[in-house]
N, C-alpha and C positions, 0 to 999 in steps of 0.2 A: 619440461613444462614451458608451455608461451609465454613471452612476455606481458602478455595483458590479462593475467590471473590475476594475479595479486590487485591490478587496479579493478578489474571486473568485483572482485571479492568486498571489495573498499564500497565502492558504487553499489554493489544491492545491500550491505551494511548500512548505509545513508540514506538509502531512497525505501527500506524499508519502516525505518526507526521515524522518519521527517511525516510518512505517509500516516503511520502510526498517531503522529503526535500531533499532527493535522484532523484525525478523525477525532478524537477523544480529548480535542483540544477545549471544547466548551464546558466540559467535567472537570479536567484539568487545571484551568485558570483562576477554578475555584480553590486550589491547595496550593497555588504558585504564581505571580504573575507574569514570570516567564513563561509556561506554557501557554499563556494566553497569545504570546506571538506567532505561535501556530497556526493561530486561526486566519491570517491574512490569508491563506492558501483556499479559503472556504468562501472569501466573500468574491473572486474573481474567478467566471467562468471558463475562461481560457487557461489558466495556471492550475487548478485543478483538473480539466481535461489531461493540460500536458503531463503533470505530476500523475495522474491516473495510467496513463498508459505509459509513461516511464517505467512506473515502478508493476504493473503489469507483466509490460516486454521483458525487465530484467528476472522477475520472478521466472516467467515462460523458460529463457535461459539459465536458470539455474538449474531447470531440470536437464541441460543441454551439457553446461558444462560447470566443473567441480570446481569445490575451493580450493588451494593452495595444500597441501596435505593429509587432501581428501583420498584414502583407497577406495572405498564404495564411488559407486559412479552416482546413482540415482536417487539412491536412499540416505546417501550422506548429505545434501541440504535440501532435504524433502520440505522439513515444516521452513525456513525460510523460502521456498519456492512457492509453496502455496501461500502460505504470509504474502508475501508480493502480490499474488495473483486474484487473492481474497482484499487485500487493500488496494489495490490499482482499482479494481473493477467498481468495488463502493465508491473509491471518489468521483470516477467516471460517473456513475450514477445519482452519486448527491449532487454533481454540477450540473446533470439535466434535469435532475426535479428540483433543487433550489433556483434557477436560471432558464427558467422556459422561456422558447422562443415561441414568438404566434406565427401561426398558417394554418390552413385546413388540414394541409397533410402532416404536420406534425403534432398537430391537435391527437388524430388516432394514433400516431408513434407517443405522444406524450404522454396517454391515458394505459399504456400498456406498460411503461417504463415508469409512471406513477405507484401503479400496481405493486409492480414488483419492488423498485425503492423502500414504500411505507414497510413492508415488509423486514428488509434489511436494514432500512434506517434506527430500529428501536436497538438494534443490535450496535450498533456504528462506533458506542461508545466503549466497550466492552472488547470490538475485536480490536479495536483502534490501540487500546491499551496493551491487547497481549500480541499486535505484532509488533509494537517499539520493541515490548518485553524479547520477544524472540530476534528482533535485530541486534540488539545488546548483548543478547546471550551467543548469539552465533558469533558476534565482535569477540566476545572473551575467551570463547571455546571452538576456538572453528573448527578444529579437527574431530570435535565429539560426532557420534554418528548421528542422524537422524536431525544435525543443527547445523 
């Protein structure tokens, strides 16, 4: 096994649970005021971008490569893969519909990414909360199948 399992395994543990707790952070702050610290990741458009396709990329590669005592290749951290790939891509999206930039051309890219956000945003809080859940459970279980 490569030396950079174990830290890759570490990293989408972290980058899925922080994304998680970022989306469903404005639900959250309401039961704790620590999750309300979450939310700094929401009011700045470039940390959200970045955190977006972080936790994206790592999702992407998780389909790529396994955990630490993982036998299944693919299907052993399916739902953290998609977890990632379902929260990178919502933040990407909430930081271009909460953070628009003006031009005429992004005026029609904004109105199409509008679209689609209102859409996913009613969702935001709900996925936000079961992919912490599923980064936690993949931290506790890594070898179970399917996490």
């Amino acid at each position: 096994m490569p030396q950079f399992y174990p830290q890759f395994y570490l990293l989408s543990v972290v980058s899925t649970i922080i994304a998680g707790l970022a989306l469903s952070s404005d639900y959250l702050k309401t039961k704790s005021e620590f999750f309300g610290s979450f939310r700094f990741l929401q009011k700045n458009r470039s940390i959200q971008i970045i955190a977006g396709l972080i936790t994206a990329a790592i999702g992407v590669l998780k389909l790529i490569f396994r955990s630490p005592g993982e036998e299944v290749i693919i299907v052993g951290d399916l739902l953290p893969a998609a977890a990632g790939i379902i929260l990178g891509v919502i933040l990407i999206g909430e930081a271009f519909r909460q953070h628009p930039k003006e031009s005429a051309k992004q005026e029609k890219v904004g109105k199409s990414v509008e679209k689609v956000t209102k859409r996913i945003a009613t969702y935001r809080i709900p996925v936000g909360i079961a992919g912490a859940v599923i980064g936690l459970a993949h931290f506790l279980f890594p070898s179970v199948l399917f996490l």
